[in-house]
N, C-alpha and C positions, 0 to 999 in steps of 0.2 A: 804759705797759704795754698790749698787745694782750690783749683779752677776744677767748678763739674757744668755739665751744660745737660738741659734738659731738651731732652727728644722723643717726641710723642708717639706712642707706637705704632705701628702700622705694617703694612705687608712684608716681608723679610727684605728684597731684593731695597726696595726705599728704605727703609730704617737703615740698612748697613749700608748705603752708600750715603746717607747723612750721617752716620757716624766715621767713616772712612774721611769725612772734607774734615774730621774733629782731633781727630790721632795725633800726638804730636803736641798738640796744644793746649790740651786741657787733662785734666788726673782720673775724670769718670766722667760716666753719662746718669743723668737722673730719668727712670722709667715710671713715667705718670702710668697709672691703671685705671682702666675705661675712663678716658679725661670727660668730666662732662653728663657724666652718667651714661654713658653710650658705649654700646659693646667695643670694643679694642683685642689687639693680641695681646697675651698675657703677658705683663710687664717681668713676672716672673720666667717666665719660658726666654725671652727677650735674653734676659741679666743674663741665663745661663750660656744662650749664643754666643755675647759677647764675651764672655770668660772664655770661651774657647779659643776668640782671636786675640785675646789678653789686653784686652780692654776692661778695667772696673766699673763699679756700675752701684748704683743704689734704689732698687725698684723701688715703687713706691705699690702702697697696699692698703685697698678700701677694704676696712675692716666691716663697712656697712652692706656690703652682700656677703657674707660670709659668717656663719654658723660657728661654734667653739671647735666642733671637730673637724671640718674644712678647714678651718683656722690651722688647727696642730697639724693636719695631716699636711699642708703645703710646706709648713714652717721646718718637718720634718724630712720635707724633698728639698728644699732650699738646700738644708744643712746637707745633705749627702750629694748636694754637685757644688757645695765649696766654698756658696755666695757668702759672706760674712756681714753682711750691714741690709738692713730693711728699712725703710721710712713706714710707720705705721699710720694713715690718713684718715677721715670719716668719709670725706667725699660727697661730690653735691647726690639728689636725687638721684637714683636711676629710672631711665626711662622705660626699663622693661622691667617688670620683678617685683619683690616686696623688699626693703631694708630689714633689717635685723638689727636685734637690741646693741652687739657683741661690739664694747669702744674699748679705749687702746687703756685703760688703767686695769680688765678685764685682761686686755690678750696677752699684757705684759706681766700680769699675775701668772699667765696659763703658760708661758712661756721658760717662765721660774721655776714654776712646779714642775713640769716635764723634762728640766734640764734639756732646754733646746740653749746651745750657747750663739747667740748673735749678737752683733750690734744691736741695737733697737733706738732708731731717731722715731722722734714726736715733732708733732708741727706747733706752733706757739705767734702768738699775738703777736707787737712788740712792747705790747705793756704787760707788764709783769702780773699774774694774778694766781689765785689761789689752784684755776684748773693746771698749769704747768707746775707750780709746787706739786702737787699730787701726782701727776706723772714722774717725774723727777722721782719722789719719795718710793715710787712703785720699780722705779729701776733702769728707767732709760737713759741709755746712754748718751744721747747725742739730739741736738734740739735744731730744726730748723723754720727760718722765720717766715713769716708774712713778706711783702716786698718793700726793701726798704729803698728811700731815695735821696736816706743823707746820713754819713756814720754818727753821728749826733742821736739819731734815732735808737741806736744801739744799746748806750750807756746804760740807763736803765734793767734792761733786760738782763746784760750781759752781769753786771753786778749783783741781781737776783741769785743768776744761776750759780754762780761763784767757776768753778772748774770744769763744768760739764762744756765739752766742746759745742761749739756755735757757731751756727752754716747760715750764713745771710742770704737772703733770696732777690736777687735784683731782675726786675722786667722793663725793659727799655722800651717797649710798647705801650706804656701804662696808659698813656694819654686815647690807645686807641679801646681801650674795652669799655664795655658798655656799664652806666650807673650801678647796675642790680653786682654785677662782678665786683665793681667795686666796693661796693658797700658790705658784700659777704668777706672780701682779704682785709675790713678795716681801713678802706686806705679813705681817706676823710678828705684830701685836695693832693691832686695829681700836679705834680714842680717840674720846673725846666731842670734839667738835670743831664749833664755832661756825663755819662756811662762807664765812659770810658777812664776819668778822671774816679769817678766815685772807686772804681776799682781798682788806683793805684789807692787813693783814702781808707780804704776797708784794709789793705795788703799791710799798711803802714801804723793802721791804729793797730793791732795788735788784738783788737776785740774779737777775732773770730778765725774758728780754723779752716774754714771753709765758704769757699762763693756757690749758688745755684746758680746761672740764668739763665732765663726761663723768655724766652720770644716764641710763644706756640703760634701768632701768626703770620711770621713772617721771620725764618728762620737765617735766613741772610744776613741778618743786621745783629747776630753775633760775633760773625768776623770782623764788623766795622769797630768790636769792641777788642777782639782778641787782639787784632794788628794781624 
């Protein structure tokens, strides 16, 4: 099972020295884009830093500010420094700008047709529904979840998708975010939940190829789970 840990972007000299306390420990780093709808470094530009120090990485990418051909032409830079896996996201609001129509069953068509070859992960509920059928059906690779906080929660989904690999998203902070947050990830009642156990339970069911987690406010309290 792939351990990735997500690390929020920010100025070069902080981002790599919170990836450097990570090396060692975990398989990739996940790179939210503008978290929050607020300007950030580009989770792209980021990925390709780290491939330099040979760290993997799986940016993630709001397709909600970005246009068809901003779309190809990044997709098309990605591909020529190497990166192989993209998370394609909606993303909340941005605070500055206007959103755009352009969502992932769109960029994953545009992607097809241009013969861009990448991975391509979609984000998904953990109830099964007709929007991730249709993702799936358009050609995405790889599916990562909502936050979950019991592998129980899994089953369902996980039997939806049949063989498309499945990255679990666990937040050990969930108790601290605020209702409106909650209520946009689905999360319906926030559980006592041992983190660090849930993570040998996910290793062991066999339901997923990969872990995210995701502590954007208090990034310490991933080590209490790493060991």
């Amino acid at each position: 099972m792939e351990i990735g840990v997500e690390v929020l972007p920010s100025k070069k000299s902080i981002f790599l020295r919170r990836v450097a306390s990570l090396m060692g420990k975990v398989d990739f780093i996940s790179i939210p884009d503008s978290p929050f709808g607020r300007p950030a470094p580009s989770s792209l530009m980021l990925a390709t830093l780290l491939k330099a120090i040979g760290m993997k990485s799986i940016p993630n990418y709001r397709l909600t500010d970005r246009n068809e051909l901003s779309f190809l032409s990044e997709m098309m830079g990605v591909r020529e420094m190497s990166l192989d896996r993209i998370l394609l996201v909606g993303g909340d609001p941005p605070i500055i700008g206007k959103p755009t129509n352009l969502e992932s069953i769109r960029a994953i068509s545009l992607l097809k047709e241009w013969k861009i070859d990448l991975k391509i992960g979609v984000a998904s509920s953990l109830k099964p529904n007709d929007r991730i059928k249709t993702k799936l059906e358009a050609g995405a690779d790889f599916v990562v979840t909502q936050p979950v906080q019991k592998v129980e929660e899994l089953i369902p989904l996980s039997d939806f998708i049949g063989n498309i690999p499945l990255y679990a998203m666990i937040m050990p902070t969930l108790s601290e975010l605020e209702g409106y947050i909650l209520k946009a990830m689905n999360v319906e009642e926030v559980l006592e939940v041992d983190y660090k156990a849930l993570l040998d339970d996910l290793r062991e069911s066999g339901l997923v190829r990969g872990v995210v987690i995701s502590v954007p406010r208090r990034p310490s309290k991933i080590h209490e789970i790493l060991g």
